[in-house]
N, C-alpha and C positions, 0 to 999 in steps of 0.2 A: 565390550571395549571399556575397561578400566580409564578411568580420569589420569591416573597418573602414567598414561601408554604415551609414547613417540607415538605420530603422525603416520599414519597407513596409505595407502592405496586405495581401503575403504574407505578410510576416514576423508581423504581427498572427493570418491567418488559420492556420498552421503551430501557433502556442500554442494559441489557443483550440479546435483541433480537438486534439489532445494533452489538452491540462488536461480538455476535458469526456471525451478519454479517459477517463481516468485516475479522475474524479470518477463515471462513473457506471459505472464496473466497481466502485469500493469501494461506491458505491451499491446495487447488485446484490447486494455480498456483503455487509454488513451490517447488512440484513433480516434474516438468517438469527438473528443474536445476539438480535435484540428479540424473536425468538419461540419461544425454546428452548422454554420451558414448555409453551408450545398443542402444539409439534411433538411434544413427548414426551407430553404426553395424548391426544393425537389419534390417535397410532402406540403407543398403550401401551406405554410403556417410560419410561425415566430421562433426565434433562438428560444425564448422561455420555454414555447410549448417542448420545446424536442428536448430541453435539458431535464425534462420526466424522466425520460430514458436514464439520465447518469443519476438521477434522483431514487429510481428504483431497482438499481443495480447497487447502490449502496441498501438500498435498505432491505433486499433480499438474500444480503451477506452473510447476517447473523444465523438465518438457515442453514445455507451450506456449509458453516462454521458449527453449527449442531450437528448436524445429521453426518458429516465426515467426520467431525470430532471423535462423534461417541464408534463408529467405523472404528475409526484409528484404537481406538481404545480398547475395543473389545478384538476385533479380527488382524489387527498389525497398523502400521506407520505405511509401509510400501502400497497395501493394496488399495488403499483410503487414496494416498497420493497420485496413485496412478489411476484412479477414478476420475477422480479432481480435474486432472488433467484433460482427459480425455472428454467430456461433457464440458467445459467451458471451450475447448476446442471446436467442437462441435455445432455449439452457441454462437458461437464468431461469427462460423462458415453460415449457418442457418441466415445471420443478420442481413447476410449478403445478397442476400434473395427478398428481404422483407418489401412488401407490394407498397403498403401505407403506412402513417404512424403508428395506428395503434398496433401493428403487428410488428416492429420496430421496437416498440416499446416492451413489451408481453417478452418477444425475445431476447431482450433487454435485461429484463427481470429474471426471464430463466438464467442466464449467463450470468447474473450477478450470485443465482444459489453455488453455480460451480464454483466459483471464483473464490466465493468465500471457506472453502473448505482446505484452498490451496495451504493458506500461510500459516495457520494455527500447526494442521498435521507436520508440513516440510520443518516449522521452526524445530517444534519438539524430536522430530527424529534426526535430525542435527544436533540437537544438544545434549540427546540421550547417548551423542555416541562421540561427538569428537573429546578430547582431555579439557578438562576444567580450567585450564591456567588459558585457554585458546576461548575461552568462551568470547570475552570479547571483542576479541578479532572478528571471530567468527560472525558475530551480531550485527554489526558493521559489512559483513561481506553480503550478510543476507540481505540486508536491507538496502542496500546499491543496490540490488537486484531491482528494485521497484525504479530508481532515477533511469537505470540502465535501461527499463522497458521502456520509460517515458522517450527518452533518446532516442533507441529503435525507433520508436512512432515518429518522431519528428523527424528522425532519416527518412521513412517510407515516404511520409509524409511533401518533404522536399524535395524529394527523387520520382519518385512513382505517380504521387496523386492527381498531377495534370494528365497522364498517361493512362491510369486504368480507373481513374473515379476513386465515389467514395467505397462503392460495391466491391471492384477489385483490391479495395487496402483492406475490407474484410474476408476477403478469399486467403489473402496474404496470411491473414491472423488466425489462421485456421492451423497453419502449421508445430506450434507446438505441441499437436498429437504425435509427432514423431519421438518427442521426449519420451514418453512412457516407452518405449522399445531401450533407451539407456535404462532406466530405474530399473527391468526388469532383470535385465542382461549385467548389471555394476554395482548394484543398489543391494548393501546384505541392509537387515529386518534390526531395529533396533534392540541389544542389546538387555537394554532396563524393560523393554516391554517384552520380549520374554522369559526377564526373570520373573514379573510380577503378574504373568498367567495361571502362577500358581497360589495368586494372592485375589480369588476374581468378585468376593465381597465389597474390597478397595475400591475398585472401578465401580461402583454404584455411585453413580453424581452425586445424589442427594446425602447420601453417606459421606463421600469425600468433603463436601463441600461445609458438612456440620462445624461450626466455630468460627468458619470463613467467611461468614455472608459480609461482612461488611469490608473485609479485604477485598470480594467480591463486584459488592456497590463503589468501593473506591478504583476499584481496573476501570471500570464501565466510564468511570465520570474521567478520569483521565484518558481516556481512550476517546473519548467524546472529545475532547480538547486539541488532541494532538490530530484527529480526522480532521475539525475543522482547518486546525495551523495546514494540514499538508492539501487538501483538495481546495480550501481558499486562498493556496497561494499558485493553484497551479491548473485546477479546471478552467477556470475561465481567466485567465491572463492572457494566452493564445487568441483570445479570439478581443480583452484590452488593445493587444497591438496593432490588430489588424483593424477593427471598426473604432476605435478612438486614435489611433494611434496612426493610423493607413499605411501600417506597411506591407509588402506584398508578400504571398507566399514563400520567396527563396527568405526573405530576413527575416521573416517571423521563426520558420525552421532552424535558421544557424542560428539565432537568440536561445531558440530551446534546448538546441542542441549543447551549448556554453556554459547554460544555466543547471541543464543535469550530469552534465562534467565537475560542477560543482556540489551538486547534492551526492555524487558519487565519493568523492573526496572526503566532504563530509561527513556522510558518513562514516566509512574508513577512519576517520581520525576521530571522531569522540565513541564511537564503540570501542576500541583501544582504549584511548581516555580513561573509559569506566570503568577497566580494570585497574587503573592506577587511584585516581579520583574518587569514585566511585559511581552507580547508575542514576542516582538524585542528583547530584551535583553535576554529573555532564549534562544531564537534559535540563539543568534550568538555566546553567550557563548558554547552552547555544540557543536556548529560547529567548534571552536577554540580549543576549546579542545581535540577535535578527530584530529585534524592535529597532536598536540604533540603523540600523539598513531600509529600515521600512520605507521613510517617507523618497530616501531615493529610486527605490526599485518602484513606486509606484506612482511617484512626477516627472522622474526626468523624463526629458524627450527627446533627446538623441538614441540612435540605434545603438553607439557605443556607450554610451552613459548607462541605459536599460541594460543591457547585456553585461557590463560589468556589475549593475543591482543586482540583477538577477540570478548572477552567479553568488555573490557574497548571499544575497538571500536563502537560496536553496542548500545553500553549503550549509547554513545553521537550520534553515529545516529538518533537512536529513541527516545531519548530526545530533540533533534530538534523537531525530526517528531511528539511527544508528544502534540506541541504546536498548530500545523496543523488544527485540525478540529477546535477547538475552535476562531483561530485566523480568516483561510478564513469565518466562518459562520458571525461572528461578523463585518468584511467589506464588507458582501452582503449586495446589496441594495434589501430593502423592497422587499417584492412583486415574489421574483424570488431567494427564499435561498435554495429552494428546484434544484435549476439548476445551478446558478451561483457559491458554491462553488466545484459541482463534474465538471462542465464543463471547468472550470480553473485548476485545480486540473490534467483534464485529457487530457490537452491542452499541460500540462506540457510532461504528462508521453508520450504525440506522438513525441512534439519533443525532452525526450529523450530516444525515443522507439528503438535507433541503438545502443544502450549500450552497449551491450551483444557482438553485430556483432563488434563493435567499438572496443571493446577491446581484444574480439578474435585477431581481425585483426591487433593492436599492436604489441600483446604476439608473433602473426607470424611473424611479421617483425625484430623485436627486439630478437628474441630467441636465442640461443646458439646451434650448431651441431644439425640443425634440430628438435630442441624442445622448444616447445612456451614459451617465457617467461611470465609466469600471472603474477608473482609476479608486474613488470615493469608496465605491464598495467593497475594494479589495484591501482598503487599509484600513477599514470601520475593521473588518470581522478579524483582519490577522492579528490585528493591533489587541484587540481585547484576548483571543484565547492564547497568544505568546504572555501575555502576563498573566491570565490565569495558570499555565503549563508551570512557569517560576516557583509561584504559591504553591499550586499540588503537589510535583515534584520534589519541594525541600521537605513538606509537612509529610510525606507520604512515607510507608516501608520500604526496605530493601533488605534483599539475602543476600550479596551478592557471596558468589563462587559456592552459593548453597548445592549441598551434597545430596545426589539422587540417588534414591535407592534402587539397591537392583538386588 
């Protein structure tokens, strides 16, 4: 599929199996936030201790961001994906059954190796195949995918969860193994990777990667930034409204739900953007712009006051995050796009995989008469890495509308 083709049928079905990637792995993991509390009463123990769990599913990322990369790379885009797939499906259902923490947790970690494998492979074999003028649309649709899971959870979550526990939202989460039956069945094999099967030198990492290493160490350290701006504005907020904030399960849901209507959007509009703009310039702009929203989304205390922060909030979240797949794919070096942009990507999310515990452990230090202060924690951390994002983003490269070889 040539850059300069009109919009296919394939080209159609390559997104939508990608973005429901994408959308129902963050789907999967984002149950886990809405039920911190039940989890730690259930397993007797503390919101901190259970937040291991989202601690070590980030940092088991970067694995399954290796090990399906280099898949992807060498044997296809589809069959990587439709792995991916398939074993963090799996993970979900396995959760559901977990007896105690620590096997809770263990299963936790395994689901974090699949998970990581999802978004690197799904970005690259979407960009290896739609046209070049679409890229960032496309980047922007991908990356809704992530709010749009967030959302699903927070439907399940407000519908179901009085009804079937925390066990039955993980049976729930089980079902995007059915996906892999579309990939199979609508999903053609990207294009650039096999033309470049007959280039199989190229695909040697260490090879590809020679001259890179520091474009390399600059993804990792930017990726590191934007992990924490998106999981510290959104792991533990959910559970900000409910134990600082005391509102009950239907309004903390339809907050969530408001607030990824807006990182959807968001997205959507500065992945566009950076085709006009460019990919520096859109992510530092909506990173600048969500510090002015900061101190609302995390004082106010109306339901409608929060819900309208939270929406401006997430809207310049995921408008950064908009720009992501398109930007790492297009400063992968040749040869290795199927690994190098999930394994920088998930380089990121390990080292900011203590987010959650990080900022628990704030809220406790910092709290009032024995109760955590979120609000504090969640503006300490977002505050600082929205203006680190600024700085790297403007100093940093870009290709944009760089030309793949095939």
């Amino acid at each position: 599929m040539r850059s300069n083709e009109n919009w296919t049928a394939a080209h159609r079905n390559v997104v939508i199996a990608s973005f429901l990637g994408w959308m129902l792995d963050a789907f999967d993991f984002f149950l886990v936030v809405f039920v911190l509390r039940r989890l730690a009463s259930d397993f007797g123990t503390d919101v901190k201790a259970v937040t291991w769990g989202i601690t070590l599913t980030l940092a088991l990322r970067p694995v399954g961001a290796f090990l399906f990369g280099r898949i992807a790379d060498r044997f296809g885009r589809r069959p990587a994906l439709m792995a991916s797939v398939l074993l963090y499906s799996a993970m979900e259902l396995a959760t559901a059954f977990a007896s105690s923490l620590t096997i809770f947790i263990v299963l936790r970690a395994l689901y974090g190796v699949a998970m990581g494998g999802e978004w690197g492979v799904g970005a690259s074999l979407a960009f290896e195949s739609v046209p070049t003028r679409s890229r960032g649309l496309v980047s922007g649709i991908l990356q809704a995918g992530y709010p749009c899971g967030y959302l699903l959870a927070a439907v399940v979550f407000g519908l179901l969860f009085p009804h079937i526990g925390w066990r039955g939202m993980f049976i729930v989460g089980a079902a995007p193994a059915l996906l892999v039956l579309f990939i199979f069945s609508k999903v053609p094999e990207s294009q650039t990777w096999i033309a470049g099967r007959t280039q199989p030198t190229k695909r040697r990492l260490f090879t590809a990667l020679r001259g890179h290493w520091l474009l390399a160490l600059y993804a990792i350290v930017l990726m590191t930034c934007f992990n924490f701006y998106s999981h510290g504005t959104q792991d533990l907020y959910p559970l900000m409204l409910g134990a600082q904030r005391g509102f009950s399960t239907g309004t903390i849901s339809t907050i969530a739900v408001i607030y990824n209507i807006g990182a959807i959007c968001g997205g959507l509009l500065f992945g566009s953007l950076s085709s006009r703009i460019g990919r520096r310039r859109s992510i530092a702009l909506a990173a600048a712009l969500s510090l002015v929203v900061l101190p609302f989304w995390s004082y106010s205390s109306t339901p409608v006051a929060l819900a309208m922060a939270a929406f401006a909030m997430q809207f310049m979240v995921q408008g950064a995050w908009g720009v992501v797949p398109v930007h790492l794919n297009e400063l992968s070096p040749e040869g290795i796009r199927g690994t190098f942009p999930g394994v920088v990507y998930q380089l990121g999310n390990l080292l900011a995989a203590y987010n959650a515990t990080l900022q628990a452990g704030i809220a406790a230090t910092h709290g009032h008469a024995g109760k955590p202060d979120y609000a504090f924690a969640l503006t300490v951390v977002c505050g600082v890495v929205a203006a680190a994002l600024v700085v790297l983003a403007l100093s940093g490269p870009e290709r944009r509308d760089a030309r793949f070889e095939t």
